[in-house]
NUDO-545071 format. One line per 5 residues: number of its first residue (from 0); for each residue x, y, z of N, C-alpha, C. Coordinates in steps of 0.02 Angstrom, whole numbers, plus 32768, in hexadecimal, padded with zeros to 4 digits. Atoms other than C-alpha are relative to their C-alpha. Last residue first. Layout:
residues N
NUM> X,Y,Z,X,Y,Z,X,Y,Z; ...
***
This chain:
residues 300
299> 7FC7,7FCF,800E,C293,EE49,E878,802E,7FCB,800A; 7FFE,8013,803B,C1EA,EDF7,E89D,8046,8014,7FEB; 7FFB,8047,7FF4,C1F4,EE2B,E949,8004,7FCF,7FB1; 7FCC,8013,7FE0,C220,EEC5,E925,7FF7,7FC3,8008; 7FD8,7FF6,802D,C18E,EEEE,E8C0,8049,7FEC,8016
294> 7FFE,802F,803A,C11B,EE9B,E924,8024,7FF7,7FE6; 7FE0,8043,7FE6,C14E,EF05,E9C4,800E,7FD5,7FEF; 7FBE,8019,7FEE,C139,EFA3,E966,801A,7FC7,800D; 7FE4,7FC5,7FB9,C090,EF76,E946,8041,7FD8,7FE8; 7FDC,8019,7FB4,C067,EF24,E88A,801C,8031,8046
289> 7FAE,7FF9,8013,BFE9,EF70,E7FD,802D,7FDC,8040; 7FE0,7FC9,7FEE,BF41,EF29,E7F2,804E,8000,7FFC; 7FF4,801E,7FD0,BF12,EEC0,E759,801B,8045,804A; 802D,7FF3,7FCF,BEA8,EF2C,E6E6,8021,7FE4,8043; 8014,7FB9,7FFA,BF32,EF44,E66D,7FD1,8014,8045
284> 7FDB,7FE0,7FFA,BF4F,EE8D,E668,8016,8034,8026; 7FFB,8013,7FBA,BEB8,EE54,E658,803A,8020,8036; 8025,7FCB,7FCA,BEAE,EECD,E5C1,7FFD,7FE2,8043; 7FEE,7FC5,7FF1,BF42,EE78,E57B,7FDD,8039,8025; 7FD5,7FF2,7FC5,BF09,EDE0,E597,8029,8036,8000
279> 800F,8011,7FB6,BE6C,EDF5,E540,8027,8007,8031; 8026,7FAD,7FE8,BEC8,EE4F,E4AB,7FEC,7FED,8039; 7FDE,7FD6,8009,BF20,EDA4,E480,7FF9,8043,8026; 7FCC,801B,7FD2,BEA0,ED3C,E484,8024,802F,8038; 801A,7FE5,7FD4,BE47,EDB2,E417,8015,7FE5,8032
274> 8014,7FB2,7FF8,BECB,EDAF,E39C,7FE9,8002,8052; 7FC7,7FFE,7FE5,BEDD,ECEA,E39D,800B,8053,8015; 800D,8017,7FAA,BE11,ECE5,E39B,8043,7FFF,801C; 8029,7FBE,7FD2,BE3C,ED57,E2F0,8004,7FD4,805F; 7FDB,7F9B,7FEB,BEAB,ECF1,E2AC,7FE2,801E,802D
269> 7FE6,801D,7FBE,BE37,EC42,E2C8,8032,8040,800A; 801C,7FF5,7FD2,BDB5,ECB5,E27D,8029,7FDC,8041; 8023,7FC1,7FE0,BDFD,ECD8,E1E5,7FF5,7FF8,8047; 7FBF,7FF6,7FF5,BE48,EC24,E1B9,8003,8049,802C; 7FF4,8026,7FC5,BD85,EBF3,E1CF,8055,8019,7FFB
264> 802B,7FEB,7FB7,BD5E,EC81,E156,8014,7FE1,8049; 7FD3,7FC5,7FDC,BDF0,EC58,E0E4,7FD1,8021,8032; 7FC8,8010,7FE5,BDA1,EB92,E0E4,8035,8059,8013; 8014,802C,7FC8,BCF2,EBBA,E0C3,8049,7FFA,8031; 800F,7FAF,7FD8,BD29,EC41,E02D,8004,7FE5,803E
259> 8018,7FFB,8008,BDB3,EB8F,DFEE,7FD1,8046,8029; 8029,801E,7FD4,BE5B,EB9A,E031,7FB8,8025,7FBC; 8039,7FD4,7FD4,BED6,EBAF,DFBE,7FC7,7FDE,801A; 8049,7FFA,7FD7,BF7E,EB5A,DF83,7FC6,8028,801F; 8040,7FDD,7FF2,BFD5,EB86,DEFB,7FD4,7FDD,8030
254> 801C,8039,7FFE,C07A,EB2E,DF11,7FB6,8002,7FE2; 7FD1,8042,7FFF,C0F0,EBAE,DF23,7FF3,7FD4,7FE1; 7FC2,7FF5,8035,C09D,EC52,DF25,8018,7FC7,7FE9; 801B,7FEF,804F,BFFF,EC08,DF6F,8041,8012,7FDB; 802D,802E,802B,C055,EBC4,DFF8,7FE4,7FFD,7FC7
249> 7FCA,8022,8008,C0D8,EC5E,E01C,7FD8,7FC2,7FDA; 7FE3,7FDA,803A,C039,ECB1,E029,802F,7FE3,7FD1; 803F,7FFC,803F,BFEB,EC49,E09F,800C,800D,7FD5; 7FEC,804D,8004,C096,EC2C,E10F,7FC5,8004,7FC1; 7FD9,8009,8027,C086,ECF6,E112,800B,7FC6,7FE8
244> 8014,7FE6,8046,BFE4,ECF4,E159,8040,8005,7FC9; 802B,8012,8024,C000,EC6A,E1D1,7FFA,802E,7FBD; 7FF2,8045,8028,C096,ECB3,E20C,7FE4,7FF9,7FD9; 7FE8,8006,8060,C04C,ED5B,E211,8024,7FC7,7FE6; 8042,8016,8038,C006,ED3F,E2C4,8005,7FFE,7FB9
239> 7FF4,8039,8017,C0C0,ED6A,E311,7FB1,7FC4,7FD3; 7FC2,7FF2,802B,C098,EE23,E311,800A,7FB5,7FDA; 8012,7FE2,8046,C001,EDF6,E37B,8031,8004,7FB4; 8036,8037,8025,C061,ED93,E3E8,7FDD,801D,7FCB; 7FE2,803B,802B,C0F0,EE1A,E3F4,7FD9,7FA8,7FE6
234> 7FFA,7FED,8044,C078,EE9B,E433,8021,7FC7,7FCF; 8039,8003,801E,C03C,EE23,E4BF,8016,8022,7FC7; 801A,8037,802E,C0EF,EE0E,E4F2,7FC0,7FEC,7FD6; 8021,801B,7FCD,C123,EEB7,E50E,7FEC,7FD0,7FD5; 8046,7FF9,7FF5,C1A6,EEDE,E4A3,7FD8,7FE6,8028
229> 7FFA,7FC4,8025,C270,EF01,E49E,7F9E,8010,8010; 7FDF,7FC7,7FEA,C291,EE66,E4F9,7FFD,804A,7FF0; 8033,8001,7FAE,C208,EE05,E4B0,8038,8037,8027; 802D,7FDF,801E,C263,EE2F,E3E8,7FDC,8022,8069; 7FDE,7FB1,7FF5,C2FE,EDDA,E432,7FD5,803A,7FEE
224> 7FF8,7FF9,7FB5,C28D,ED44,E45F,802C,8031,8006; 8053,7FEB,7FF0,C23C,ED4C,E3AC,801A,8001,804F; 8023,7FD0,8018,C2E4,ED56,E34B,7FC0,802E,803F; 7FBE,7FD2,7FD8,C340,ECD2,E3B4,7FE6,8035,7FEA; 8012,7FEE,7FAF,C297,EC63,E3A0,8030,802D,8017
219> 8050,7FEC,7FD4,C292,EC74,E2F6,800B,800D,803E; 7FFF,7FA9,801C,C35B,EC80,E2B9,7FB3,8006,8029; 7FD9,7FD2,7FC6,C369,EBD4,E32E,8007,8047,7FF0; 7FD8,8012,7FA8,C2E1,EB71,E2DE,8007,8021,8012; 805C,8015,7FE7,C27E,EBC0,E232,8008,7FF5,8037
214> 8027,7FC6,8005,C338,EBFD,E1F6,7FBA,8000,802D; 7FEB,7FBC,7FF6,C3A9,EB7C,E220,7FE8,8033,8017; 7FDC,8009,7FBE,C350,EADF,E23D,8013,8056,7FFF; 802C,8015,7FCC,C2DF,EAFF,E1B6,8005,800B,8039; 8009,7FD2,8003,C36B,EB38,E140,7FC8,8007,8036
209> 7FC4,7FCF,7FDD,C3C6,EA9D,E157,7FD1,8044,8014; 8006,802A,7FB9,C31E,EA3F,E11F,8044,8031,8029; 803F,7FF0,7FBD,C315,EAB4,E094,8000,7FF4,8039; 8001,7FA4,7FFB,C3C4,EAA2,E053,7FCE,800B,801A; 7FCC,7FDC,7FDC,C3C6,E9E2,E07A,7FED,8043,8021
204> 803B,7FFC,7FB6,C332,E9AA,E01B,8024,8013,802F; 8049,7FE9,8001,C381,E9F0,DF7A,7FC1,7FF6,8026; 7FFD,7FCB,800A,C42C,E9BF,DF9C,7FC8,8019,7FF3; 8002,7FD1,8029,C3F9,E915,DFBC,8015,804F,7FF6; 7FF5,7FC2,8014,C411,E899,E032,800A,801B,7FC9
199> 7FBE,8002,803A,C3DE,E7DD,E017,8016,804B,801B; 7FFE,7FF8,8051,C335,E7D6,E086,8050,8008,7FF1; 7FBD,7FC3,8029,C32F,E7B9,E14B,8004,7FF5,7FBE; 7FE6,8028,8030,C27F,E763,E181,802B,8041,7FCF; 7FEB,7FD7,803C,C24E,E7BF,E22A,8031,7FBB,7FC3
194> 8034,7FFB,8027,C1C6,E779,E29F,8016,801A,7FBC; 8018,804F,800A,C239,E71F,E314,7FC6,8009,7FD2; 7FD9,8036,800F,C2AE,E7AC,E325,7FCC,7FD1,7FDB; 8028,801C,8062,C223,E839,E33C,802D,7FCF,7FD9; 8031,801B,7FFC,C253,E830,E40C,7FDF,7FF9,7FC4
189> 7FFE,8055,7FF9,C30C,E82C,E3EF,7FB8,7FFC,7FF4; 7FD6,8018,802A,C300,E8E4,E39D,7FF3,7FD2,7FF3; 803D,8008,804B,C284,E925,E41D,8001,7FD7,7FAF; 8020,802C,7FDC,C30C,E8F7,E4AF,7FA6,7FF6,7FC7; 7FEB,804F,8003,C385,E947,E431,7FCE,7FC2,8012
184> 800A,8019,8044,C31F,E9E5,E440,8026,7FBF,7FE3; 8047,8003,8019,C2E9,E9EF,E4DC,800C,7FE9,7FCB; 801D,803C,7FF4,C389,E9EB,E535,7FC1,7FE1,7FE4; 7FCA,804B,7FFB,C3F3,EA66,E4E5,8001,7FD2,8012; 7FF4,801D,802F,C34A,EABF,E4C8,8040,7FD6,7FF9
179> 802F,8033,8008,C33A,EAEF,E56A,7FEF,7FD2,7FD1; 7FFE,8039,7FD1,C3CD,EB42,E585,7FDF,7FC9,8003; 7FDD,8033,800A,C3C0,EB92,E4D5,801C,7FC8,8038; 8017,803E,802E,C323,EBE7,E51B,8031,7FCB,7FD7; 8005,7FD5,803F,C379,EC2C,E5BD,7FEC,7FD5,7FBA
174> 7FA6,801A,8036,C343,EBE2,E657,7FEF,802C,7FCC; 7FBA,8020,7FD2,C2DE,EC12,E6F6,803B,7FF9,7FD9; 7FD3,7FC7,7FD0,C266,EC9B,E6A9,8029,7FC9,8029; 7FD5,7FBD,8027,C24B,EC20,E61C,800F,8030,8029; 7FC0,8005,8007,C214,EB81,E680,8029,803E,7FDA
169> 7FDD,8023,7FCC,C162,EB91,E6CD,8046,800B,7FEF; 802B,7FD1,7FCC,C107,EC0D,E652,801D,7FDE,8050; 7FDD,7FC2,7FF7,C171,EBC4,E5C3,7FE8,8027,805A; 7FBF,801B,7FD8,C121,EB13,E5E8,8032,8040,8003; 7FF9,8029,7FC8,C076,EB46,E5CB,8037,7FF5,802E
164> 8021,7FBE,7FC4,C0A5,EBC7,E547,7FF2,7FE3,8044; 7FB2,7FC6,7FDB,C112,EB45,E4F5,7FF0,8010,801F; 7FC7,801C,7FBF,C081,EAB9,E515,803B,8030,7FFF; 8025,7FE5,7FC8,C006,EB13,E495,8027,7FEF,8043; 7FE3,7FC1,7FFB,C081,EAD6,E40B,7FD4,8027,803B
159> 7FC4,8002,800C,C054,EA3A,E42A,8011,8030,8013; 8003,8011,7FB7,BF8D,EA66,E418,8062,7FFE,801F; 8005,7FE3,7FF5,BFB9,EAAE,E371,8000,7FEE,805D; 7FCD,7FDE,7FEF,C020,EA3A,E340,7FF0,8029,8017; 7FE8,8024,7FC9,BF79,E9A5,E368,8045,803D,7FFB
154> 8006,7FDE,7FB1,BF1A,EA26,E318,801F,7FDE,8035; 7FED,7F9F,7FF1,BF6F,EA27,E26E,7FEA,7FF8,804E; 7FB9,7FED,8013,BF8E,E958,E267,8010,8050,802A; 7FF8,8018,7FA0,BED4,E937,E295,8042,8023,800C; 8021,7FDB,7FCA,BEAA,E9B5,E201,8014,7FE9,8058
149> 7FEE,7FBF,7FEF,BF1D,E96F,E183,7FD7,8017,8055; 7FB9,7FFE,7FE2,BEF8,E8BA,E1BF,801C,8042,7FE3; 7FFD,800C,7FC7,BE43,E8C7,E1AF,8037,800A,800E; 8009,8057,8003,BE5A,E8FA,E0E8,7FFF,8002,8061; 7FC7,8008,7FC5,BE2D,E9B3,E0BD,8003,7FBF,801A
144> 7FF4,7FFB,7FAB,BD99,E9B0,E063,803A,7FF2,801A; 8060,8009,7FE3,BD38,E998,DFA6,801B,8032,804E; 8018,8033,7FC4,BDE1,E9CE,DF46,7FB9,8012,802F; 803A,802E,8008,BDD0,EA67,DEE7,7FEC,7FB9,8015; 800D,800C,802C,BE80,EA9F,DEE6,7FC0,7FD7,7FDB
139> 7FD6,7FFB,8033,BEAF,EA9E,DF88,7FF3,7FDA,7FB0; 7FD1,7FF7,8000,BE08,EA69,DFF9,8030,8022,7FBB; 7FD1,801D,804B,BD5A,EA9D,DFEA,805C,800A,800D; 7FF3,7FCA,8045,BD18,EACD,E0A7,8020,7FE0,7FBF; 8036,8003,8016,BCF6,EA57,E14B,7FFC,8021,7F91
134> 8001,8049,8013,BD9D,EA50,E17E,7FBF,7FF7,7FE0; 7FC2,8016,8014,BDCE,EB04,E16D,7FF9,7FB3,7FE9; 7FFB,7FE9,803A,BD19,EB40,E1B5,8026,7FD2,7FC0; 803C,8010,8023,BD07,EAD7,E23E,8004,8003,7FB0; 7FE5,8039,800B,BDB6,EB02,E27A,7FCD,7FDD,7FC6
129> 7FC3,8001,8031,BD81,EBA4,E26A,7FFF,7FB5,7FF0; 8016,7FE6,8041,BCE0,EB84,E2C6,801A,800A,7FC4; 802A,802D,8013,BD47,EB36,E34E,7FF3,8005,7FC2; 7FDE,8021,801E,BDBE,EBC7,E35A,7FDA,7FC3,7FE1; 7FF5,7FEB,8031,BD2F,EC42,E378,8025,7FCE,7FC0
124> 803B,801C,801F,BCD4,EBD6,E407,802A,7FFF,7FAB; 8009,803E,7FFE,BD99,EBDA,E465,7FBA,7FF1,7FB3; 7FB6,8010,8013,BDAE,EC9D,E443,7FE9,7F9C,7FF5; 800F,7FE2,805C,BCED,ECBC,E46F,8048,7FE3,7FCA; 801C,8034,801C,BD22,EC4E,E50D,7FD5,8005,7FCD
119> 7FE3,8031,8017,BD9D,ECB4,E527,7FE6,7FC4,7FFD; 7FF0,7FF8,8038,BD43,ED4C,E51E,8024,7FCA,7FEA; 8020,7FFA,804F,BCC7,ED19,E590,8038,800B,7FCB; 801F,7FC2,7FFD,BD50,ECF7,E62B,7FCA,7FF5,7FBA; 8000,8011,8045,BD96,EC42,E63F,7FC9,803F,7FEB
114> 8036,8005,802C,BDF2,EC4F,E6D3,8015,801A,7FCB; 801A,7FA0,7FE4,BE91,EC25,E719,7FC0,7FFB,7FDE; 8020,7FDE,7FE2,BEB0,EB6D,E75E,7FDD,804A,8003; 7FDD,7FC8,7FD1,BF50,EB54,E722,7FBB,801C,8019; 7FBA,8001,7FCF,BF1E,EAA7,E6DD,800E,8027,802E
109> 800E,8033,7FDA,BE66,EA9A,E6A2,8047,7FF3,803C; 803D,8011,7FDC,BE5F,EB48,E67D,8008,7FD8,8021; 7FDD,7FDA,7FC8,BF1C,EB72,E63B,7FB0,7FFA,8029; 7FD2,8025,7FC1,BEF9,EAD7,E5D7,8008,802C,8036; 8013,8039,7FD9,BE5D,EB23,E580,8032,7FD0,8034
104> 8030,7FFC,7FB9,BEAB,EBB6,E56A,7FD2,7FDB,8014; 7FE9,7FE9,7FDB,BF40,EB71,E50B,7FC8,802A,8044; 7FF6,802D,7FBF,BED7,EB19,E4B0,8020,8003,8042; 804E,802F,7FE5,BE7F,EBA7,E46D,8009,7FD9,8029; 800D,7FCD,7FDA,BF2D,EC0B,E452,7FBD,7FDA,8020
99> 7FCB,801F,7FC7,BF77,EB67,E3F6,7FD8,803E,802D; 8038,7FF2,7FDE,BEF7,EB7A,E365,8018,7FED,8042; 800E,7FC2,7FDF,BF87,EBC7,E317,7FCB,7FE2,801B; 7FBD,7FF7,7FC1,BFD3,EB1C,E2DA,7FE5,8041,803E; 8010,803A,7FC0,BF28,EB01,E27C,8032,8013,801E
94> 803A,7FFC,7FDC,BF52,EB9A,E20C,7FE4,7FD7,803A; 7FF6,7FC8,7FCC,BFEB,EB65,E1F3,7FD3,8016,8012; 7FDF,800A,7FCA,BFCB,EABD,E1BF,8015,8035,8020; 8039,801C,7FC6,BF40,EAFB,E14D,8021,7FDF,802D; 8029,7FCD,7FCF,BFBB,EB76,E0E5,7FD7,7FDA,8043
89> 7FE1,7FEF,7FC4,C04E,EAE5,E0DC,7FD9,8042,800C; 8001,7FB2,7FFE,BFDB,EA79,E098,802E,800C,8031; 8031,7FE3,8032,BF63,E9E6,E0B9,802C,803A,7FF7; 8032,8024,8021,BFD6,E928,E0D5,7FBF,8046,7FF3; 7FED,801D,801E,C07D,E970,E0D6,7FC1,7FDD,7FF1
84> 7FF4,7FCF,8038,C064,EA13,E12A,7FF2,7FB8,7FC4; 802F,7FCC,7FFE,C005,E9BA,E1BA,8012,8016,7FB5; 8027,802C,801C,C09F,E92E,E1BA,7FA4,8025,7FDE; 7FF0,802D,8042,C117,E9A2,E1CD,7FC4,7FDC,7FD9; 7FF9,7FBC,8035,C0B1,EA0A,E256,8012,7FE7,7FBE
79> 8062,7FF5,8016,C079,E965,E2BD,800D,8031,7FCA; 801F,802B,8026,C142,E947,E2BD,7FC9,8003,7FEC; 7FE5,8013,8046,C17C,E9DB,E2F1,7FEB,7FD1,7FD4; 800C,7FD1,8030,C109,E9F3,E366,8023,8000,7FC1; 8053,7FE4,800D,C0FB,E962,E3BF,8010,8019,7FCB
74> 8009,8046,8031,C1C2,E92A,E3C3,7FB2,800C,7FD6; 7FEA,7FEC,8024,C1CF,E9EC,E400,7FEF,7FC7,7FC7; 8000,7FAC,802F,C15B,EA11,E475,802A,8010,7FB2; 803B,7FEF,7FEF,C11D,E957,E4C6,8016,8057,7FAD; 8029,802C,800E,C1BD,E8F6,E4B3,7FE1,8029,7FDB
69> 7FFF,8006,804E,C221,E98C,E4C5,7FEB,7FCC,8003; 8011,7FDB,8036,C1B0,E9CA,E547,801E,8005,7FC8; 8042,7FEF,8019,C1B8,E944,E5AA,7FD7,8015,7FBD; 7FE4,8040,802F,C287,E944,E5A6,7FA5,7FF8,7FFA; 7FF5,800F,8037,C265,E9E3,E603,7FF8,7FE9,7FBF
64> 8025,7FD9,802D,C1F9,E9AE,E679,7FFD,8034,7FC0; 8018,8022,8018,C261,E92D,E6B3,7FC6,802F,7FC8; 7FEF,8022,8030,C2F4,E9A4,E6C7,7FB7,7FAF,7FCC; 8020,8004,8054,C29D,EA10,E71A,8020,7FDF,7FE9; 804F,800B,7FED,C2C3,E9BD,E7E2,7FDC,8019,7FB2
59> 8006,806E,802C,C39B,E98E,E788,7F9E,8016,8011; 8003,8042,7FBC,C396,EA56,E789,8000,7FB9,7FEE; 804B,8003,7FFD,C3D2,EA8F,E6D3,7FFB,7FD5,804B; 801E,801D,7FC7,C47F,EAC5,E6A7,7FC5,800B,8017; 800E,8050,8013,C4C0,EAF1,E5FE,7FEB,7FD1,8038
54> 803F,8008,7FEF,C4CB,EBB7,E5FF,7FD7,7F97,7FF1; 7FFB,8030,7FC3,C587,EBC6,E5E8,7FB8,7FFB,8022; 8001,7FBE,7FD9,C572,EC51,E562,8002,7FE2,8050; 7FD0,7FB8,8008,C5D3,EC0A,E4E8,8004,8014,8037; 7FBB,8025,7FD8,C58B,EB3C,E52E,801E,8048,7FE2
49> 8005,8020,7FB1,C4CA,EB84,E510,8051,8002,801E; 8029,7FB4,7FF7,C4E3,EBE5,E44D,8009,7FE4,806D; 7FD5,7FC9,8008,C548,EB47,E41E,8006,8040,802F; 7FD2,802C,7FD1,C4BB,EACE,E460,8044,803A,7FF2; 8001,7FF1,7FC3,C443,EB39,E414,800F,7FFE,8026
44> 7FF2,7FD3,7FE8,C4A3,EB28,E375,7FF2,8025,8048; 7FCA,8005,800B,C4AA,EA72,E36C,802C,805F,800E; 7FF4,8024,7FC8,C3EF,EA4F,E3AD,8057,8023,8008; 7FF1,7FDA,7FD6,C3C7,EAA7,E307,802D,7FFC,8060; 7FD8,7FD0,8014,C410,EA29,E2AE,7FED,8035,801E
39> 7FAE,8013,7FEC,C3B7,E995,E316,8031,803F,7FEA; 7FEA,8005,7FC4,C311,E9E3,E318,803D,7FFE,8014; 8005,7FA5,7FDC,C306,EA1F,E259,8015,7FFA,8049; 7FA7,7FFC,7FF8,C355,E963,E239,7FD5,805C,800D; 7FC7,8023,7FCE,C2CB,E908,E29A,8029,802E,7FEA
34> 8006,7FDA,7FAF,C23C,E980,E23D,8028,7FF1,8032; 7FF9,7FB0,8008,C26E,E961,E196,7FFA,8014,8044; 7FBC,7FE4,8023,C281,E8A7,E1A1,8013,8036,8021; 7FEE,7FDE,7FCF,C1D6,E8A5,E1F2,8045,800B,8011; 801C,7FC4,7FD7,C196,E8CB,E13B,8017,8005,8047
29> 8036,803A,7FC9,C213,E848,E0FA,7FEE,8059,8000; 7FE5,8006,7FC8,C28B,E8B5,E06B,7FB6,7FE7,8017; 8000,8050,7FE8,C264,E898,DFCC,8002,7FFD,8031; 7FA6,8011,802B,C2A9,E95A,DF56,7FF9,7F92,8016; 800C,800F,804F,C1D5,E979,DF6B,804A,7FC2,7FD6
24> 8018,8031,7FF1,C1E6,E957,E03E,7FEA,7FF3,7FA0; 7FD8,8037,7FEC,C274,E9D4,E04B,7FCA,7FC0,7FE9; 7FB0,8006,8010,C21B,EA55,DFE9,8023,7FBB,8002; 802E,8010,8057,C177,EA37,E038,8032,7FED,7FD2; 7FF9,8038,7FED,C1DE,EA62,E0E7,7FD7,7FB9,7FC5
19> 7FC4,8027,7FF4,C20B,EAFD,E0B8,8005,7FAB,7FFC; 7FE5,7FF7,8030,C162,EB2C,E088,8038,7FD8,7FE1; 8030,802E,8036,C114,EAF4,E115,8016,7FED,7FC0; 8014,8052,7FF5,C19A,EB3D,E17E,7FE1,7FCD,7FDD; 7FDC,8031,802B,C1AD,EBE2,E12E,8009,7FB9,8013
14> 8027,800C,8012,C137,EC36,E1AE,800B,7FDD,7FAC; 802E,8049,7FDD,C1AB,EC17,E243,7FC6,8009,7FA9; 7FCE,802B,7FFE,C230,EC93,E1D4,7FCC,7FC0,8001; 7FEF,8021,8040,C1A9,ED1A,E1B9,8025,7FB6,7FE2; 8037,801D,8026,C169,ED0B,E266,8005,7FFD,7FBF
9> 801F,802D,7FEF,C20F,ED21,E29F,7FD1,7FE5,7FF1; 7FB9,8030,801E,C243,EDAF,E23C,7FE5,7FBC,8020; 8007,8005,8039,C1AF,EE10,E277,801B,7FCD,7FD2; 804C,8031,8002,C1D6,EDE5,E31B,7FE7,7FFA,7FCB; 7FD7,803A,7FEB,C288,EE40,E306,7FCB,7FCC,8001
4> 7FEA,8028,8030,C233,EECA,E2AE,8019,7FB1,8002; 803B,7FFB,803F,C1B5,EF04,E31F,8024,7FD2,7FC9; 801F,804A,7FDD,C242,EEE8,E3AF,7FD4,7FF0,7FD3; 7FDB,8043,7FFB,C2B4,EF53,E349,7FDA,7FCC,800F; 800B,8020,8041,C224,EFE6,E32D,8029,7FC0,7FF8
***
């Protein structure tokens, strides 16, 4: 029941982002403001958490690929996400963020070469249709539509965010995740420099924005990677699907935002294709054979 909870916690945390970050951007703060100082302040504990445990060395051969992925994973995402919340919502930027499982198996196609079985290209059709939905549908509060730049915004974090799993699947059984982040996240930092216009500080864009870093940052991912230890990782994706629905909630509570019927159908269905996703590779999984002795040792 720990690992249930610990992921739990995580997806509650990650699904205060929108929210959080609404907050900061009501008190004045720049929209990519918010997303430079979440990077930089978390940056501060991972770096802590790294130089305790003496985990601060990275080959010089990843190092470019790294520094990549904070361009690419963090400058990206953070920023497309800010700006997502800031121009439809912090329900319809989470929702778009999740359509990361789609792209994620379209890259592991064109890149890693694995196939692209029927269900994941039911998963792929599904997200579409969503997307369809969401953008197509009566926006917040009777608005006609969702503006181009919400929607480009959401799927460009979602895509983004499709590069952890990409880049996890190469670099996380070598380093530990604050290893990687003691280079990622600075190097994500510099790279939203030239797009960020610093405001006055406030105590009221502060406390969120702190809380961002804090809680939504280094409590998330220390949550959800002490959760993986405890669970298999397909359970803990599922588990972690309640972002979105909590970020929704949190939305309406807050702010009232709701999706029009068009738009919780298409929010519906990009869930679900994250689900079935999900389940696919768990039955691949299952079906894979098991390893000879010789494997198992050798892997060891």
């Amino acid at each position: 029941m720990a690992g249930y909870a610990y992921v739990l916690c995580a997806a509650a945390l990650w699904g205060l982002i929108g929210p959080l970050s609404k907050l900061s951007f009501a008190a004045g703060m720049d929209t990519v403001e918010v997303a430079f100082w979440r990077a930089a302040v978390a940056w501060v504990f991972f770096a802590g958490q790294a130089v305790k445990n003496r985990e601060t060395r990275i080959a010089p051969r990843d190092l470019p690929a790294v520094i990549g992925f904070g361009v690419a994973g963090i400058a990206g995402l953070f920023g497309a996400y800010v700006v997502a919340v800031e121009a439809g919502g912090a329900a319809l930027a989470s929702v778009l963020l999740y359509t990361a499982p789609a792209w994620v198996a379209l890259m592991s196609w064109l890149f890693l070469k694995e196939s692209m079985g029927g269900y994941k290209v039911a998963a792929v059709m599904a997200t579409i249709a969503g997307v369809a939905g969401v953008s197509l549908g009566p926006g917040f509060s009777g608005q006609a539509a969702f503006s181009a730049r919400a929607i480009g915004f959401g799927l460009l974090s979602g895509v983004t965010y499709a590069l952890y799993y990409i880049f996890g699947k190469y670099y996380l059984g070598r380093y530990r995740t604050p290893t990687l982040f003691l280079y990622a996240l600075p190097v994500g930092a510099f790279a939203m420099l030239p797009f960020v216009h610093f405001t006055r500080p406030t105590l009221a864009g502060a406390v969120p924005c702190l809380a961002l870093a804090v809680l939504s940052t280094y409590g998330a991912y220390s949550l959800y990677y002490a959760g993986l230890k405890r669970l298999e990782a397909t359970r803990a994706a599922v588990v972690a699907t309640l972002e979105p629905v909590i970020a929704a909630v949190l939305a309406y509570a807050m702010f009232g935002e709701r999706f029009g019927t068009l738009g919780y159908l298409g929010a519906g269905l990009i869930i679900g294709s994250v689900l079935l996703t999900v389940w696919d590779g768990a039955r691949e999984r299952l079906r894979a054979p098991l390893p000879t002795a010789g494997q198992t040792g050798a892997a060891g």
